[in-house]
N, C-alpha and C positions, 0 to 999 in steps of 0.2 A: 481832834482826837480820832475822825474819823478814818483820816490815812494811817493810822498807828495799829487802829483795829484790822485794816485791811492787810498791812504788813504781818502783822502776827497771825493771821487765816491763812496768808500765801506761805510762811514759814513750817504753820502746822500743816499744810496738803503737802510742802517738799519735803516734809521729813515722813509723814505716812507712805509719800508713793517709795523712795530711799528705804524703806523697811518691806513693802510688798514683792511677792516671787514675780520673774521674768517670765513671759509666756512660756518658753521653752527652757528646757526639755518638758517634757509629761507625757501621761499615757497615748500612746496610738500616734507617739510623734516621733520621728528618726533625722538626725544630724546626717546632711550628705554631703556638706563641706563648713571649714569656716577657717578665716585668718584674721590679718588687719583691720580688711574691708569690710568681710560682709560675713553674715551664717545663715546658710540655708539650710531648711527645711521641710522634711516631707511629713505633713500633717495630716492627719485621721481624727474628726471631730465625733469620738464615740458618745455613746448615749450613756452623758453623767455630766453631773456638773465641775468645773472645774476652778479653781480657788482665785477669787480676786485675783488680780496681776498688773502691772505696771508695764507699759513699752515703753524702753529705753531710747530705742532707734524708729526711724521710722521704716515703713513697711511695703512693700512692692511684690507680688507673684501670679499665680493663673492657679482655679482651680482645674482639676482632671478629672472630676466626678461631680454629679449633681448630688443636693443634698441642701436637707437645714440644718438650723442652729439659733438657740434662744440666745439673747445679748441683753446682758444687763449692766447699764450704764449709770452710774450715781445712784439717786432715789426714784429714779424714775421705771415703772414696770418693765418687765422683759421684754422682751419686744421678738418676733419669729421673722428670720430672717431667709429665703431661697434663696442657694447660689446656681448656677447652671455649670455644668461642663465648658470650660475653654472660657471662665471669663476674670477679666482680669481685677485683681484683690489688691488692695489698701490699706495703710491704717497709719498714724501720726505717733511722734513720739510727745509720752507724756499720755497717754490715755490709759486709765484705768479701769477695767472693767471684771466681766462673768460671762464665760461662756459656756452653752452646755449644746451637745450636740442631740438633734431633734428627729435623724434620720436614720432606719437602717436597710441598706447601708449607707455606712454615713460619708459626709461631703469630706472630699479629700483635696488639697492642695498644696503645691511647691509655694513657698514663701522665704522670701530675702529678706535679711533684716539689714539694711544700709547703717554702718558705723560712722562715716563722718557725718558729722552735727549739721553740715550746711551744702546745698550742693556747690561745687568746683564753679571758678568762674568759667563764665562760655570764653570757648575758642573759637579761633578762624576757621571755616571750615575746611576740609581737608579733599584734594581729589579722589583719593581712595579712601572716605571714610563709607559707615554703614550708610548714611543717606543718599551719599552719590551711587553705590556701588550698589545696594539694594533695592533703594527708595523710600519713599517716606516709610516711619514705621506703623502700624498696625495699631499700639499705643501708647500714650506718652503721658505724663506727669513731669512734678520740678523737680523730681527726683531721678528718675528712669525713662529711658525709653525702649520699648519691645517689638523686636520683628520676629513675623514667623517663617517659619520655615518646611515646605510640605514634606512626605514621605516622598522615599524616591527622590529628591533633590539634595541639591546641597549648596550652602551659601557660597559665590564666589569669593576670590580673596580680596582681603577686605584689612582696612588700619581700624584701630582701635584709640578713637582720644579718649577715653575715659574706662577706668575699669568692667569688667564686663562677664556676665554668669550663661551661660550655654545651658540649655536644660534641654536634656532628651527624652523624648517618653515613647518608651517600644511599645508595642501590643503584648499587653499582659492578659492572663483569664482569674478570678472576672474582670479584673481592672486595669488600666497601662502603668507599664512600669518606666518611672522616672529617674534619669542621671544628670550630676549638676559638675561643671565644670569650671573655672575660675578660668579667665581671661586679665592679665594686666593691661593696662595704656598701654599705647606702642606698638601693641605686639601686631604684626601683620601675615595674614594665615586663609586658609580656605575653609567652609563648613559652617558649623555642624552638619553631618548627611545624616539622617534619620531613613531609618528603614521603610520599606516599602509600606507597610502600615503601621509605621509611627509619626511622629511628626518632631518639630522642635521650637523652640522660643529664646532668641536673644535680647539679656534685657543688659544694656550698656548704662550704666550708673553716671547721675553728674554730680 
């Protein structure tokens, strides 16, 4: 009886999370792209709390401002969380949580929500892909990997085996402003050039 109990427990959490809101859209959050692939995100963790939620996909970005944020997970206490400027954000699909921002001003970040369920098989690697042409990236998971890119430069031309989000972030006051761009596979191109004092981050999906 005891596998029967545990099938009807996993039944009742898939049909709660199936009823809970997506993180996004919500206040202090703005759509800067979204298709097939992927929706990105430019997020403002203002100081309130915000209603249980379900991630559907899983989750890859950088934030661009320091700041907190309380995170409540299950029954378990809130827990206060630091993120720092320039570092890069996470999160699995299937988590349900609370979060409420703990900062003013508060912690800001571009965030990707990856659509496919599972990453792409690895390919052979390519002479003109981002690793040869770049180098290694900056930061990686089994999802993504991120190169940066400084102000004043610009990546050279480069293939793309796997889809791919271009994020620029200029010198904003007080804060930088970020632009998100969609790269398909295949595609083979030069850049992003970020201004003299912005910078940029290529995160190629697998």
């Amino acid at each position: 009886m005891g596998w029967i109990n545990g099938v009807l427990i996993s039944a009742i959490l898939v049909s709660q999370s199936a009823q809970l809101p997506p993180p996004f859209p919500r206040s202090g959050t703005t759509k800067l792209l979204e298709n097939d692939a992927v929706a990105v995100w430019n997020v403002s963790w203002l100081t309130q709390k915000y209603p249980l939620h379900h991630h559907s996909y899983d989750l890859v970005g950088i934030s661009y401002t320091d700041g907190d944020r309380m995170i409540t997970q299950g029954t378990a206490e809130a827990r206060r969380t630091h993120t720092s400027a320039w570092e890069f954000q996470t999160n699995r699909a299937g988590v349900n949580h609370v979060e409420e921002g703990a900062s003013d001003p508060p912690l800001r970040a571009v965030l990707i929500e990856v659509k496919a369920a599972a990453p792409r098989p690895a390919g052979t690697a390519i002479a003109d892909g981002l690793r040869q042409v770049v180098g290694a990236p900056v930061w990686e998971n089994d999802r993504a990997a991120a190169w940066f890119i400084g102000g004043g430069s610009s990546a050279p031309v480069h293939r793309h085996v796997g889809d791919a989000v271009e994020i620029v972030f200029d010198a904003g006051t007080p804060v930088p402003s970020p632009r998100a761009a969609f790269v398909a596979a295949g595609t083979v191109h030069g850049g992003p050039s970020p201004a003299a004092s912005g910078r940029a981050y290529i995160f190629e999906l697998k």
